[in-house]
N, C-alpha and C positions, 0 to 999 in steps of 0.2 A: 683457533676455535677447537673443541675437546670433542673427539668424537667417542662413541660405543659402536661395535662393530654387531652385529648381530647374524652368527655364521649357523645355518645347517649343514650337519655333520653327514647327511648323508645317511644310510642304515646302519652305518658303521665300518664295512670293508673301506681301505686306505684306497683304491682302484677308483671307488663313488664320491669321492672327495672331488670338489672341483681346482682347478690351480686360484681360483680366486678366493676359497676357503684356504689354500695350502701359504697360499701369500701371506695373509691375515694373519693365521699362524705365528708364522717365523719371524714376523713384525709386531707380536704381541709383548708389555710389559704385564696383563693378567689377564687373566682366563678365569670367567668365571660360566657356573653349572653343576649340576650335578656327578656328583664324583664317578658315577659309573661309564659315565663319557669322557673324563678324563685320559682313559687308557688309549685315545682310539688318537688325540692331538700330540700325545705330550713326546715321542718322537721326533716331532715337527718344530719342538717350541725352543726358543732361545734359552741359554744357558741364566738364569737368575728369572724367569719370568715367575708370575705367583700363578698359583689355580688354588680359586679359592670357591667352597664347595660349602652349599649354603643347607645342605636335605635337602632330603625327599620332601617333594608338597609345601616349598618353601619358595616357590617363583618370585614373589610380592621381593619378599627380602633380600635375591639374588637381583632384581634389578634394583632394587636401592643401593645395594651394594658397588652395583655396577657405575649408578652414576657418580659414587661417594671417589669409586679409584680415577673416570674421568674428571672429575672439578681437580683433583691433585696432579692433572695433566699427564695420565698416566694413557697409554695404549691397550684401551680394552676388550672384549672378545668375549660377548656371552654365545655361548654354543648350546644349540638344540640340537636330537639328531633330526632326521629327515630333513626336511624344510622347516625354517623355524619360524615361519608365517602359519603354517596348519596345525595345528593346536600346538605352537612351539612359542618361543620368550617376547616372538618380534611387538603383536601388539598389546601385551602389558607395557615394554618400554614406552611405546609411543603412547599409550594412554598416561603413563606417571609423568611422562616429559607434558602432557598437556597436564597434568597434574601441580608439577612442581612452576609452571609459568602462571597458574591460578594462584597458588600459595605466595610466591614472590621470591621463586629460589630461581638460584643461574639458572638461564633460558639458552647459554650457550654452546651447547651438548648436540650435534647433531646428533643422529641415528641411521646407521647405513644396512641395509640387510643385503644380505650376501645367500643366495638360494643355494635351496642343496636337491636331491633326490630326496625326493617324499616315500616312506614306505610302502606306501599302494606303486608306485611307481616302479620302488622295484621288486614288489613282489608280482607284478605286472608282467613284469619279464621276465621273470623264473617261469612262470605260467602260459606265455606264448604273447597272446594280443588281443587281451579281455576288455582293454577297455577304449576300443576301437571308435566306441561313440558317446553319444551324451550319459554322463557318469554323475555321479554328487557321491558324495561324503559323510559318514553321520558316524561319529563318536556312541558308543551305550554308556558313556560316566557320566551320572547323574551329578556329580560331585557339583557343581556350580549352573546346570542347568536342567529342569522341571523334567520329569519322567514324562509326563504330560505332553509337553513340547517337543521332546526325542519319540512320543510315538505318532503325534504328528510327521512329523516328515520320515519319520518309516513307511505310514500309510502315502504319504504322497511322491515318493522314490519308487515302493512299489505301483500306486496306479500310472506313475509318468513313465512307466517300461524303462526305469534310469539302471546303468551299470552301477552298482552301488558297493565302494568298500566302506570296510566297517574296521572303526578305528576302536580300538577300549572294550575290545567283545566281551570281557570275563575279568576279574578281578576273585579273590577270594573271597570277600561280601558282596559281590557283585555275580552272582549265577544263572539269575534267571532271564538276565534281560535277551539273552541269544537265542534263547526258546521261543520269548514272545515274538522278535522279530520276525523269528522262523514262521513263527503260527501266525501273526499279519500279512508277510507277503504269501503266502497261503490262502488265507482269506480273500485276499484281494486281486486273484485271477493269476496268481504267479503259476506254473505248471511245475509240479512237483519233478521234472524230471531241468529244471533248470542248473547251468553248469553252475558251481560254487567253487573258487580254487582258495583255499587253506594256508598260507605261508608263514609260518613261525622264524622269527630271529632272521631274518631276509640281511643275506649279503654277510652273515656272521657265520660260523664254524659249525653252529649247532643247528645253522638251516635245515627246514625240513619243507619239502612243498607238498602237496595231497590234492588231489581232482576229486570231487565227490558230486553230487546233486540236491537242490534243495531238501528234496526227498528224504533223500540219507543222511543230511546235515545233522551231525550229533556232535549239539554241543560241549561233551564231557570231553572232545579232544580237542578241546580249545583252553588255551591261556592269557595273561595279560601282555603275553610275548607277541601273538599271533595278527595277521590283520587276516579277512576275509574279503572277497571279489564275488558279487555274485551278478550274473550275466544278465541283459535283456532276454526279452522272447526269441532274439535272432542270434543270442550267443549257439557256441555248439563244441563239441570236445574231435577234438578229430587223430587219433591213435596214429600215432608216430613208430616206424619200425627202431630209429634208432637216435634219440633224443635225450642224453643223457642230462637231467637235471639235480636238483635238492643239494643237501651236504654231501658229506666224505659218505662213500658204499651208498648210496642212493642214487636212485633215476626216476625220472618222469617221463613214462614213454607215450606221452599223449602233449598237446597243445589243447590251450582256452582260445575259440579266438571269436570276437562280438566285429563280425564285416559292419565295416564303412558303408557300403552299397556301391562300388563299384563295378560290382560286377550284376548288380540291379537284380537278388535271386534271395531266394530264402535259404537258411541252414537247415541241415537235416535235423529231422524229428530224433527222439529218443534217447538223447540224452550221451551219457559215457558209454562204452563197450559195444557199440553196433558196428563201428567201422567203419563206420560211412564218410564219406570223401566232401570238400565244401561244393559246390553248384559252384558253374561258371559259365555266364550267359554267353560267352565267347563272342570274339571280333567279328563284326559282320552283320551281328543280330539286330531285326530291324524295329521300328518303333512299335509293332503289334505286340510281340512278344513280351517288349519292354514293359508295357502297358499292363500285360496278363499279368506279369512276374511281380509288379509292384499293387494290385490289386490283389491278387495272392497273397501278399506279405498280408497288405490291409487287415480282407477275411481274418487271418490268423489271429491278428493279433484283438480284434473285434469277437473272435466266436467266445461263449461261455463256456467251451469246453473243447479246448484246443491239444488240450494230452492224450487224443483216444488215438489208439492202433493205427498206425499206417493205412493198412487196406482200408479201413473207415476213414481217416481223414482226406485220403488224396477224391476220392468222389467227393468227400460233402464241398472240398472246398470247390471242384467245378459246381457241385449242384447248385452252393449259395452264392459263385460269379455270375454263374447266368440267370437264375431267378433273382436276383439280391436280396433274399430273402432268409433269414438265420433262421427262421422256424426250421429250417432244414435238418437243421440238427436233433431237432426231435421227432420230425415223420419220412426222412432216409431211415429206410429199415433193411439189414443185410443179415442172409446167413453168416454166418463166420466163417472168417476170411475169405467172403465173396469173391471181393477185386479178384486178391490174390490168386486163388484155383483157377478162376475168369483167365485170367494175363498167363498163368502158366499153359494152358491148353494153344494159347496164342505165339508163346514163346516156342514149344514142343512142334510145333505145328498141326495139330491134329485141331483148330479149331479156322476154319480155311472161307466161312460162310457167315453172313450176319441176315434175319429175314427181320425187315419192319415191317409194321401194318401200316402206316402212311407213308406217305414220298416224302413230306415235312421231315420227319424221322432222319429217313434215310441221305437227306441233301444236311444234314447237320453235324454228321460225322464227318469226321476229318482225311480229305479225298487224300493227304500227304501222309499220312499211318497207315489209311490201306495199303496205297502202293508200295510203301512200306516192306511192310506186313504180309504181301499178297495174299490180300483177303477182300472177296467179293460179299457186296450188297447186296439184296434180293427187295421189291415191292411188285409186290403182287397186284395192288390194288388199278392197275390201267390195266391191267394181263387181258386178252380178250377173251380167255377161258374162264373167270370169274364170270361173267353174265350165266353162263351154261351152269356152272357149279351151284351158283342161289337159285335157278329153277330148278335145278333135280340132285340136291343133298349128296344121293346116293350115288353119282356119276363119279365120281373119283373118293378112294379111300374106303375109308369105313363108314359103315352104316352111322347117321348122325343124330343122335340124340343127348336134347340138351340137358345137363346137367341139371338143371331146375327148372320147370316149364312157369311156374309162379314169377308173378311181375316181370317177365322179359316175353308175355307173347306169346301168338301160337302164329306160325306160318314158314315163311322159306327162310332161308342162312342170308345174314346180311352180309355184305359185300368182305367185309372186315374178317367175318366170319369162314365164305370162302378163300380168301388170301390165306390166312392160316390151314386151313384142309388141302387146297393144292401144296402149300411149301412144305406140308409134313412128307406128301410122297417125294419129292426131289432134297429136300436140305433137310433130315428128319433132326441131324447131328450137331444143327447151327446154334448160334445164340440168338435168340429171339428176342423181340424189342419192341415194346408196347407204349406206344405217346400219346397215343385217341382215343380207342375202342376197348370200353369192359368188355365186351363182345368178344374181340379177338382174344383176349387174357383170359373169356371164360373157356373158349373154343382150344386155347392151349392145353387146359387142364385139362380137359372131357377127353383130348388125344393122348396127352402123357396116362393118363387113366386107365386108358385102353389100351395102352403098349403100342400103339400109330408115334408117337413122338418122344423124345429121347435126348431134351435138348444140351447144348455143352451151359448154357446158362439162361438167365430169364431179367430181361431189366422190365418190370412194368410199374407205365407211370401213364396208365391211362387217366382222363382229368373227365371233370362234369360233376352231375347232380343224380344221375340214376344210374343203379347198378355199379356205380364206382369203386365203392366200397368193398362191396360183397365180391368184387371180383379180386381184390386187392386180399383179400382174405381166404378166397380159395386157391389164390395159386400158394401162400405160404403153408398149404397142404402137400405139398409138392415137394416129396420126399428124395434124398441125394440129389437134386438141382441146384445151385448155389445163384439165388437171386437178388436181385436189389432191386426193393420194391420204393417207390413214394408213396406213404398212406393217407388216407384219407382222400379227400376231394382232390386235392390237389396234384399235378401231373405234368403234360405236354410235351406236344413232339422236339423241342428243343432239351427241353430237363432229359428225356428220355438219349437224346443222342450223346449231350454231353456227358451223360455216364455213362455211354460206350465209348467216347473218348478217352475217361478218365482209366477205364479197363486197358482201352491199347495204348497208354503211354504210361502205364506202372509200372516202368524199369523207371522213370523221373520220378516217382514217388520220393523214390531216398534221400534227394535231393530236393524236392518238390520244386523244380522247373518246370514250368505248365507252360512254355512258350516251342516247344517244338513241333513242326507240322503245320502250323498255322500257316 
């Protein structure tokens, strides 16, 4: 029985060549393909074999050809490069062979394929280990299939979070379709700072590799040579001191790499050029953590706006684990670079004190960061000096008057009220932390007002229906304090603690491991 061989050639270096392509080869009597692939077998081939080379855009004819040399019982060998199952010769033959058994021509032609390295594969590895996890495929040559249906599964690569190479990016009449793509997964919640790695001529002389970000992606430096990798949500770029990749006088001193989840943790935000190291939940780490870490991811990949700044992301994503609530993203409100100045004071030591207004609050930060940290808690609110302080205002501190006598009342300091007045004379220097009481948050600002308080930062997230608001509004009066307020109604002593959490472990922002301490 007459076979056809059907061989992927691999990208084209001799090294990618498999020995069961190299076999085939040297036991070929034709070779058939197109002639620019020629150059890469014809070393390999026996002395009188034929290679016969049908054009460019001439597939159809090269496998007719192909079965025209096996009925003559010849030893044949159509070559693709890459793999010649992924847009390569394999299933036109096998379609014409169901072809030619319809018509009533010889049916006795097996077809054997013989795999090769696919180009995404190795441009995979020039690039590090981008496509780590669930990947797809999509071609931009409309040539045989509907624009229509290629932008289909672009929108659905992007919503599926798939590692997605792109095979046929650019053509000379073909320019715009890499733009569109661009501008789909864009639309469709991709974060513009997602890794993209660039691989021209892969495994050949005139290799060239390039790391860039969706962002950046400019299609004018792309060819009909090139394939493109662009990452999920969890891909990330991690800069290499000494990684030398691309062609001749080229390096790539960074890796692509999209984790498996092994190590159950999210990749750093930001993109190329921050530096930053991958997260490693380490041996030992127990199922809480685990828990946090893969909830974490969730949030991420759930928010509608998952590209904002570090110091805003690592709070919202505690704020919206433990409310489960994505509104968060719109009534977390921060000075800029909150966290951050927050955690530096924390890091320097000079922030050594945290005051809540409920115990709630204060039982919800995390007793392993203090200790930490050595940084002490303060709740005022069981103190037995409070009773004394709401009958006579003026027994400690400064004379008190409230900010606005209108809708809060006329009589003595609520209890909320005195906790904040006794902590300003002992902890004037602390971070203050509001989960209950507009009261306490008003009583903050009437003291910073006065020059009685001075705090190193402000989390208020006092919750309810009266005065809530209006007090959420005057502490963002509160000028060089760097706060993280919840607006609106919305608040409690839990949201409130978990952003002092998210403050004392924002050295794992960069990483965003939120399982430490617990």
């Amino acid at each position: 029985m007459s076979k056809i061989i059907v061989a992927g050639l691999g990208p084209g270096s001799p090294e990618d060549m498999t020995p069961a392509v190299l076999a085939a080869m040297r036991d070929a009597d034709a070779v058939v393909g197109y002639k620019y692939y020629f150059r890469f077998v014809e070393p390999y081939l026996k002395p009188g074999c034929e290679c016969i080379d049908t054009g460019m855009k001439r597939e159809r004819e090269r496998a007719e050809q192909a079965f025209a040399l096996a009925e003559q019982g010849k030893n044949v060998v159509v070559i693709s490069s890459g793999d010649a199952g992924i847009y390569g010769m394999a299933p036109l033959l096998f379609e014409m062979q169901r072809e030619r058994a319809v018509s009533g021509l010889p049916a006795d032609i097996t077809i054997e394929v013989l795999p090769g390295i696919s180009a995404f594969q190795k441009a995979a590895s020039l690039l590090g280990a981008p496509i780590g996890h669930d990947l797809c495929i999509i071609s931009l040559s409309d040539l045989m299939t509907p624009w229509s249906l290629i932008e289909k599964r672009i929108r659905a690569a992007a919503i599926g979070d798939f590692v997605t190479a792109v095979y046929n990016p650019k053509s000379h009449g073909r320019y715009w379709q890499l733009y569109r793509l661009r501008e789909l997964f864009l639309n469709e919640g991709r974060s513009p700072e997602t890794p993209v790695g660039i691989v021209r001529q892969a495994g050949r002389p005139e290799q060239e590799v390039t790391l860039t970000t969706l962002g950046d992606l400019d299609p004018e430096q792309v060819d009909m040579f090139t394939i493109l990798i662009i990452g999920n949500s969890q891909s990330y770029i991690r800069p290499l001191s000494n990684s030398p990749r691309g062609g001749e006088d080229k390096e790539q001193r960074a890796v692509f790499i999209t984790p498996r989840g092994y190590y159950s943790s999210l990749p750093p935000t930001g993109g190329v050029g921050e530096g930053l190291s991958h997260p490693s939940l380490g041996e030992g780490m127990g199922v809480g953590p685990s828990i946090m870490n893969e909830s974490f991811r969730t949030i991420l990949s759930e928010m509608q706006h998952p590209d904002v700044p570090r110091w805003r992301l690592w709070p919202l994503l505690h704020a919206i684990h433990t409310t489960v609530d994505f509104s968060m993203e719109e009534c977390l409100w921060m000075d800029e670079r909150a966290t951050e100045i927050i955690y530096n004071k924390v890091a320097d030591g000079s922030l050594k004190h945290i005051v809540t207004d409920v115990s709630m609050a204060a039982a919800g930060i995390r007793k392993g960061a203090l200790q930490r940290l050595g940084i002490e808690v303060h709740c005022y609110i069981n103190d037995p000096r409070i009773a004394d302080i709401v009958k006579s205002p003026d027994s400690v501190g400064r004379h008190y008057s409230p900010p606005s006598r209108e809708g809060l009342g006329v009589g003595l300091l609520t209890r909320s009220q005195a906790c904040m007045r006794l902590a300003a004379t002992e902890y004037p220097d602390a971070l203050y932390v509001v989960g209950n009481a507009p009261t306490a948050l008003f009583e903050i600002c009437d003291l910073v007002r006065k020059g009685a308080l001075h705090p190193a930062g402000i989390i208020a997230a006092p919750v309810g229906f009266v005065h809530v608001c209006e007090s959420k509004h005057a502490a963002k009066t509160l000028r060089n304090i760097p706060k993280i307020i919840v607006e609106g109604r919305k608040g409690g002593s839990n949201l409130a603690a978990t952003l002092v959490n998210a403050i004392l472990t924002y050295d794992d922002a960069a990483t965003l491991t939120p399982g430490r301490d617990l």
